[in-house]
Residue, then its C-alpha position, 0 to 999 in steps of 0.5 A: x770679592x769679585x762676582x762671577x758672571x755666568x754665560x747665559x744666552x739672551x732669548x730673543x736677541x738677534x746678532x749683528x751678523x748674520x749667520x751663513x745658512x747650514x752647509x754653506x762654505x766660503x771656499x770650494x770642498x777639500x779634496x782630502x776632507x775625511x769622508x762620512x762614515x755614517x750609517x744609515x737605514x740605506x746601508x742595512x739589510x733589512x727585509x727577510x728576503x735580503x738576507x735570503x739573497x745573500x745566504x742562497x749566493x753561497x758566498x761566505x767566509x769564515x773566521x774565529x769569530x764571524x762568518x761574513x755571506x757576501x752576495x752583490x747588489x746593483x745599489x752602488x754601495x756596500x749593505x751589512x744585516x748582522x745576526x747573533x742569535x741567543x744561542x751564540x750570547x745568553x745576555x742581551x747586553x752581549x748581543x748587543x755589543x758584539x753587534x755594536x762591534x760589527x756596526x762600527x767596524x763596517x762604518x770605516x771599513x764601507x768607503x773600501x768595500x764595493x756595492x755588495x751585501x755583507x750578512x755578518x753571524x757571530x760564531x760562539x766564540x765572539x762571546x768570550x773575545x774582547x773587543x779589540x779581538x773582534x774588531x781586528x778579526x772583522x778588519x781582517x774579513x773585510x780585508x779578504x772580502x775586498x780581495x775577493x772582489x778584486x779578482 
């Protein structure tokens, strides 16, 4: 009967070759290296007056689903603030999936949308598509937003 040993790793013992430290490569960055598609506290709107901002400059776009305001910021890259209120998804767990939906969305969409703040609003309807349905619309909002800017 062969016995089987587990892979336990020892305490306290150092290995022979020393580690490189954290982020240091051998070799100069790849150009075509994917991007991050982090989202962090920086890329949200978060005070009442950022999103007063992007309602009071009366740029919106409407969806089946969303409505995306737009307003520019001078920050240098692109902010999103989402809103589904209980009127729109009794449950929690559906606001928060919808919500789910909308950050993840802009998380790959961010490195082609231009320094603008982004305030999404689900419409009723979102309640009822699925995801992917959601997704698609969203792809198609910041589509259009990135036209928008263009001209």
């Amino acid at each position: 009967m062969a016995s089987v040993r587990a892979c336990v790793p020892r305490v306290g013992v150092r290995s022979s070759t020393p580690a490189a430290p954290k982020g240091v490569h051998d070799s100069a960055p790849d150009p075509a290296a994917p991007r991050r598609f982090g989202f962090t506290k920086q890329q949200r709107l978060l005070t009442s007056n950022d999103f007063r901002r992007v309602l009071q400059a009366r740029c919106a776009q409407r969806g089946p689903f969303f409505t995306v305001y737009i307003a520019n910021n001078t920050l240098g890259y692109p902010r999103l603030g989402v809103s589904i209120s209980r009127k729109v998804a009794r449950a929690a767990v559906r606001r928060n999936a919808i919500r789910r939906q909308v950050r993840e969305s802009f998380r790959h969409a961010q490195h082609r949308l231009s320094a603008q703040d982004l305030f999404v609003v689900a419409n009723p309807r979102a309640v009822r598509e699925s995801n992917l349905s959601l997704r698609r619309s969203l792809e198609r909002h910041w589509q259009d937003v990135i036209k928008l800017c263009a001209s």
